[in-house]
C-alpha positions as CSV (number, residue, x, y, z in Angstrom):
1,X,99.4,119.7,95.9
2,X,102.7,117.9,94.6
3,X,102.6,114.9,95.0
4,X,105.7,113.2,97.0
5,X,107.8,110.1,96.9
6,X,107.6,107.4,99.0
7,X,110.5,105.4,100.1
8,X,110.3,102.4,98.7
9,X,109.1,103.9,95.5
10,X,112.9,106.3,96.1
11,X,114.9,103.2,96.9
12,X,113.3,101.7,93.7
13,X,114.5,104.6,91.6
14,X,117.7,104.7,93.4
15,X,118.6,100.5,92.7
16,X,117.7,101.0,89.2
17,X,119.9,104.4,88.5
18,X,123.1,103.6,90.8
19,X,123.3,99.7,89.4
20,X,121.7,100.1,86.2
21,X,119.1,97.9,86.7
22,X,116.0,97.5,85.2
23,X,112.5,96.6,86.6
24,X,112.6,93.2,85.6
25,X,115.7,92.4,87.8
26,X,113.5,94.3,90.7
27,X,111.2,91.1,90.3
28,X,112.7,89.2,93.1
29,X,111.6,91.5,95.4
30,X,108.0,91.7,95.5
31,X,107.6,95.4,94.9
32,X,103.7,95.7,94.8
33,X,103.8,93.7,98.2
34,X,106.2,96.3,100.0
35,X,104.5,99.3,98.1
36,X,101.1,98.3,99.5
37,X,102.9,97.3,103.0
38,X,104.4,101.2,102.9
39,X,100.5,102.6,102.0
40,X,98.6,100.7,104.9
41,X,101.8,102.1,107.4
42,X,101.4,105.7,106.2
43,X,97.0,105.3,105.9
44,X,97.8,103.9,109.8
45,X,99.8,106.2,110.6
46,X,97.2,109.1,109.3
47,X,94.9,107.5,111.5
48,X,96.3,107.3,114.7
49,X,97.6,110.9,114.1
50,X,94.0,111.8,113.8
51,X,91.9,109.4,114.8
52,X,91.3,111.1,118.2
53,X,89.6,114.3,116.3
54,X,88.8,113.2,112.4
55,X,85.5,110.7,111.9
56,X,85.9,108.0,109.4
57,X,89.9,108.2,109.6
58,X,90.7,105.3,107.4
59,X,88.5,107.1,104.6
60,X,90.5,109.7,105.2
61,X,93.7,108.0,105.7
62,X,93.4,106.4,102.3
63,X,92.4,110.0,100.6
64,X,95.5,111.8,102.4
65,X,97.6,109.2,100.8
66,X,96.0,109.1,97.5
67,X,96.3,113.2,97.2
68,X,100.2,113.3,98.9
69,X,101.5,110.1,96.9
70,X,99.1,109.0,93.9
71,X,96.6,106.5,93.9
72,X,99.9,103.6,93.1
């Protein structure tokens, strides 16, 4: 499966191609915080999606978002 993009790892990309930036300047902003914030929304999101019909959900939910996004 190809793995996709999330969007805070796009707007990332995007801030430091349009202004030039590099990752150091990105500092300020506490990337790993809002990165792991976006994984527990989209392993939530997974499980209420499927929590009515899937067993062990946020097992599941991690491992849909490890396969779809990387393990970041």
């Amino acid at each position: 499966m190809e793995q996709k993009q999330t969007a805070v790892d796009w707007i990332i990309d995007k801030i430091i191609e349009n202004n030039n930036m590099s990752e150091i300047y990105l500092s300020i902003f506490d990337v790993a915080e809002a990165k792991e914030m976006e994984k527990e929304q989209i392993i939530d999101a997974y499980k209420e999606g499927c929590g009515d019909w899937i067993s062990n959900d946020k097992i599941k939910g991690a491992q849909y978002y490890n396969e779809t996004y990387g393990s970041k």
